[in-house]
DONU-595131 format. One record per residue (C-alpha): x, y, z; residue in one letter. Coordinates in steps of 0.25 Angstrom, whole numbers, plus 2048, in hexadecimal, padded with zeros to 3 digits. Each point is the difference from the previous one (the first is absolute). Layout:
XYZA...
***
This chain:
E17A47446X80C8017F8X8017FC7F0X8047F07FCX80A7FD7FAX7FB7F87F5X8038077F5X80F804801X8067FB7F5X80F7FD7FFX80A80A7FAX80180F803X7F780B7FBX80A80B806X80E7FF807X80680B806X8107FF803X809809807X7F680A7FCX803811807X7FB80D7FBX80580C805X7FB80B7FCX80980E800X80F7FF800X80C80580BX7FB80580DX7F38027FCX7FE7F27FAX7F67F6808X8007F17FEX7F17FB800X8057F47FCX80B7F7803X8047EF7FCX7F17FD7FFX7FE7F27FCX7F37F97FDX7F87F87F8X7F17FF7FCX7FC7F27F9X7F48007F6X7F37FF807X80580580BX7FB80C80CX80C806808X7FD80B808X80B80A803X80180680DX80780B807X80080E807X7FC80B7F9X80E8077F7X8057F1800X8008017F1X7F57F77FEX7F98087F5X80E8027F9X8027F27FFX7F28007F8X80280A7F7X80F7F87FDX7F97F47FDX7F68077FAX80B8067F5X7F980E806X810802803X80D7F97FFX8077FA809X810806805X8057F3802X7FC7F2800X7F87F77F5X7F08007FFX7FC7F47F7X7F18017FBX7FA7F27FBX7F38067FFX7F88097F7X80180F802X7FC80180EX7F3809805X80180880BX7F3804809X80280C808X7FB80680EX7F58097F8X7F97F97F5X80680B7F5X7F57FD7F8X7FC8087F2X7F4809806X7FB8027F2X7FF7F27FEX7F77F7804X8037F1809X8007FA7F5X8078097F6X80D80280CX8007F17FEX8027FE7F3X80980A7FDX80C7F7802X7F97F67F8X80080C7F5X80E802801X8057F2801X7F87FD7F1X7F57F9805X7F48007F5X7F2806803X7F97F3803X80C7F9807X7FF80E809X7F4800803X7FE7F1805X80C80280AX7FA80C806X7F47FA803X8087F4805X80780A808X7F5808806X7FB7F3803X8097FA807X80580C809X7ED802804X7FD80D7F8X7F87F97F1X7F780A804X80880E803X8077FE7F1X7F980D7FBX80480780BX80C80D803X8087FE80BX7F980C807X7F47F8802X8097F5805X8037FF810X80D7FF801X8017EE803X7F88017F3X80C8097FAX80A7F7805X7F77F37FCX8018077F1X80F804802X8027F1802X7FA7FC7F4X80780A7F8X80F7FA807X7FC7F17FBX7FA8047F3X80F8087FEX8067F2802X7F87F97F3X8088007F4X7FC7FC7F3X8027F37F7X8007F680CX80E805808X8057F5809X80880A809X7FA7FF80FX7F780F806X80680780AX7F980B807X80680B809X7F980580BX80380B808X7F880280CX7F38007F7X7F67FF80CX80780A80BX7F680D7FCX7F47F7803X7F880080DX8037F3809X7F37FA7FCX8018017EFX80F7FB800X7FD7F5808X7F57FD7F5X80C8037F3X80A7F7808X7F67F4800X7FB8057F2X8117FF7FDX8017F3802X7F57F97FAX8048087F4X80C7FB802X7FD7F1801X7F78017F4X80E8047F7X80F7FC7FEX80480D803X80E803809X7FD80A80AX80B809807X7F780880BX80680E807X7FA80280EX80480480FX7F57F9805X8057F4806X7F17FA802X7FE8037F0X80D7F97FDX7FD7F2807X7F38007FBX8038037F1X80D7FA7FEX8057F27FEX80E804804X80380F808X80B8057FEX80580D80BX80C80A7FCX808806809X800810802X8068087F5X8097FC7FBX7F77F47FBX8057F3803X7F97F3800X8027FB810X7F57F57FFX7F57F97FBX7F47F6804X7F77F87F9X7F0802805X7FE7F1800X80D7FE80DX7F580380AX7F4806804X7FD80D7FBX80080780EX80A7FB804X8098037F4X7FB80F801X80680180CX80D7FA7FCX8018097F5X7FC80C808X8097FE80BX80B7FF7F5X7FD80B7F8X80080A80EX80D7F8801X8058077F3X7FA80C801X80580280FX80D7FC7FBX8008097F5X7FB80C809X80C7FE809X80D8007F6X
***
């Protein structure tokens, strides 16, 4: 089952052009990036796929403003992006609810206005119960159930902004056992299709990609180029995973071989 497209809006919450990074200069410079060119509209779940090294981290920590670009234009339409990372990073001192709010705190949300949002959030990602809880007494879906809330509370701002969410994920699920990140991606998507928020989702999982994503999006081998992409509603989801894998072998063979 892959995510509708019903509510893709029209417009562009992020636009990459011409974008590279290199990182280092002369003979020990490495380009992690080069030419990439893409777009995510409002609304809208794009999953980007590649081989590990392929730069697909550093394109999230460009978009992110983590770091800047060497070349190229990165044009935001959004609020300030929130990032979700592999390992939850939560406050251990805090509790779920307090590692929520704390983006709240900073962004100038008032007491009650917090405090209806988390539970809202805690609501909405099944853990109203587990507010009073520290991360240690958390399993780690649990963690990354909190970790998610956390990312959608940093895109609230306060007095009403119109700018379109994006959130950044990068490879959230890829610690947990089969079974539990099977669970979050299904628990992803009807967050996702309860909110307007743009999504720009990191994986090498090419099953996780067609299941998540509204459009995948595969980069070559480093340096990082966009070589294709696919929207999940072209075909079946079999068959297009085989299409994708066949072609991201293609690349990666190819890559091996120069």
């Amino acid at each position: 089952m892959t995510a509708t497209l019903e509510h893709v809006q029209s417009g562009t919450a992020v636009s990459l052009s011409g974008v590279s990074k290199v990182f280092g200069q002369g003979r020990g410079a490495v380009v992690a990036l080069d030419g990439v060119d893409l777009k995510v509209a409002p609304g809208e779940f794009v999953c980007l796929l590649g081989a590990s090294g392929c730069g697909k981290t550093t394109l999230l920590n460009l978009v992110a403003g983590l770091d800047a670009p060497t070349g190229g234009e990165i044009e935001l339409n959004t609020s300030r992006p929130a990032v979700m990372f592999q390992e939850a990073a939560l406050m251990p001192w805090l509790t779920a609810a307090r590692n929520i709010e704390l983006p709240l705190r900073l962004a100038g949300f008032g007491k009650a206005d917090r405090q209806a949002k988390v539970a809202e959030l805690l609501d909405l990602v099944r853990l109203s119960g587990a507010g009073h809880k520290r991360p240690h007494e958390l399993s780690g879906g649990m963690r990354q159930r909190v970790a998610l809330a956390r990312s959608l509370a940093a895109t609230q701002r306060v007095r009403g902004s119109d700018a379109p969410a994006l959130l950044l994920m990068d490879e959230p699920f890829a610690a947990l056992d089969a079974i539990t990140r099977d669970v979050l991606q299904g628990e992803l998507l009807r967050v996702y299709e309860r909110t307007s928020t743009a999504v720009l989702f990191v994986t090498h999982d090419v099953r996780e990609a067609v299941r998540l994503g509204q459009r995948v999006v595969l980069l070559s081998s480093r340096p990082g180029r966009v070589v294709q992409e696919w929207s999940t509603q072209d075909s079946g989801s079999e068959g297009l995973v085989e299409q994708i894998t066949a072609r991201l072998r293609e690349v990666i063979s190819t890559h091996a071989k120069s």
